[in-house]
C-alpha positions as CSV (number, residue, x, y, z in Angstrom):
1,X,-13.7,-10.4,-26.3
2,X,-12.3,-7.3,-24.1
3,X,-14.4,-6.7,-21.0
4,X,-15.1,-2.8,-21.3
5,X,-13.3,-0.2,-19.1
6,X,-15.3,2.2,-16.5
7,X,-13.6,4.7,-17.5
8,X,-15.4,6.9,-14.8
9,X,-18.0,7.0,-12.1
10,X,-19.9,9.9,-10.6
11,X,-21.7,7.9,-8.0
12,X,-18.6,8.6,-4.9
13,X,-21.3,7.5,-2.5
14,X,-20.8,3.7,-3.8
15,X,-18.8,1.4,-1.9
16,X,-16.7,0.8,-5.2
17,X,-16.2,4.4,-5.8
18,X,-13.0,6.2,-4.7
19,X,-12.3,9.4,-6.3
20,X,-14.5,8.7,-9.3
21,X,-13.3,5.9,-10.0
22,X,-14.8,2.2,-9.8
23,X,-12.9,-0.4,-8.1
24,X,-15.1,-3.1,-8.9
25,X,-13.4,-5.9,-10.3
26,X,-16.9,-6.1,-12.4
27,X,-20.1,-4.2,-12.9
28,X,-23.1,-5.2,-14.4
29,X,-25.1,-2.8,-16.2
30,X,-29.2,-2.9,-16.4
31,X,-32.0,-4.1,-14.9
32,X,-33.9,-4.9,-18.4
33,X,-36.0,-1.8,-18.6
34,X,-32.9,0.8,-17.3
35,X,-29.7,0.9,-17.4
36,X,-28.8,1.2,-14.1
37,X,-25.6,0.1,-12.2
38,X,-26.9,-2.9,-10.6
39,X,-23.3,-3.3,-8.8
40,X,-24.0,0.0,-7.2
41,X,-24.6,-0.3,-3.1
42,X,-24.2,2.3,-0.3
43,X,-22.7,1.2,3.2
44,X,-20.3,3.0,5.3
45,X,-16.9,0.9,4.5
46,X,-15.4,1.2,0.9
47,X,-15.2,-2.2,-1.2
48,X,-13.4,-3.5,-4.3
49,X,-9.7,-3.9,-4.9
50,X,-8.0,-0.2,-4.9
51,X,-5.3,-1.3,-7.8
52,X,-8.1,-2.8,-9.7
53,X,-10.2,-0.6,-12.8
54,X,-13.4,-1.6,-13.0
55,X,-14.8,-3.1,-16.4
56,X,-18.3,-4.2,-17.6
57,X,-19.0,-7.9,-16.9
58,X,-22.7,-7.9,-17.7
59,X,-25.1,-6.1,-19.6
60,X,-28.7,-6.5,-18.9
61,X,-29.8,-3.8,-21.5
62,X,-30.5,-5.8,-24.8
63,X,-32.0,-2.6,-26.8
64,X,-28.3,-0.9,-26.6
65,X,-26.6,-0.3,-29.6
66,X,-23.3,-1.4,-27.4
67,X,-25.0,-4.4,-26.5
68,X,-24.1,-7.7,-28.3
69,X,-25.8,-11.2,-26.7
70,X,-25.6,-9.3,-23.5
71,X,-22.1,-8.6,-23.7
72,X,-21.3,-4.3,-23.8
73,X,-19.1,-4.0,-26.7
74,X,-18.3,-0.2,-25.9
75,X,-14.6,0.2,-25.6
76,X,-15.8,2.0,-22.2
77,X,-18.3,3.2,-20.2
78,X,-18.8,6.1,-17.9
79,X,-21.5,5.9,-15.1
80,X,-23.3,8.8,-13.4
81,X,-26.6,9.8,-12.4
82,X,-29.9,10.0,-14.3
83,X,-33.2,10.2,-12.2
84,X,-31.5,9.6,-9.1
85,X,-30.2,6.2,-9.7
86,X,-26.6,5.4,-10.9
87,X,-26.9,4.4,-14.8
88,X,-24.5,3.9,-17.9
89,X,-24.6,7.4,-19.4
90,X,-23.1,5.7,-22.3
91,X,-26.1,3.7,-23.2
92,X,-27.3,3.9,-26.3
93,X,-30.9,2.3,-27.6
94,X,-30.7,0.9,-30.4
């Protein structure tokens, strides 16, 4: 099983985030009832492993059509805002 790709990210005020892009080596996606970015953090350094491109290690969100035992089985995922938190725009309920 392939680890999904973040294929983007709209939250540049994480520490992961440089230029839109995630450099978490993994994120996990959900808190049960949203599917929130529950890797994302403020603080004033930058974290996360420039060279690396962040993919989905976790999924929380068991009502997402992408979601298999708890695994995301999207080939990627892009991550942005809804409601002021940083979610998976590419969840899906099932």
């Amino acid at each position: 099983m392939d680890m999904p790709v973040v294929n983007s990210c709209e939250a540049d005020s994480c520490v992961y985030n440089v230029q839109r892009s995630c450099h978490a080596l993994a994120i996990t996606v959900g808190d049960i009832r949203d599917a929130l970015c529950d890797t994302f953090f403020r603080d004033s350094a930058k974290g996360g492993d420039p060279k690396a491109v962040a993919h989905v290690g976790a999924c929380k969100m068991a009502n997402c059509q992408h979601n298999v035992q708890y695994e995301c089985q999207a080939p990627g995922i892009s991550v942005g805002f809804e409601a002021n938190k940083a979610d998976c725009l590419t969840y899906a309920p099932a």
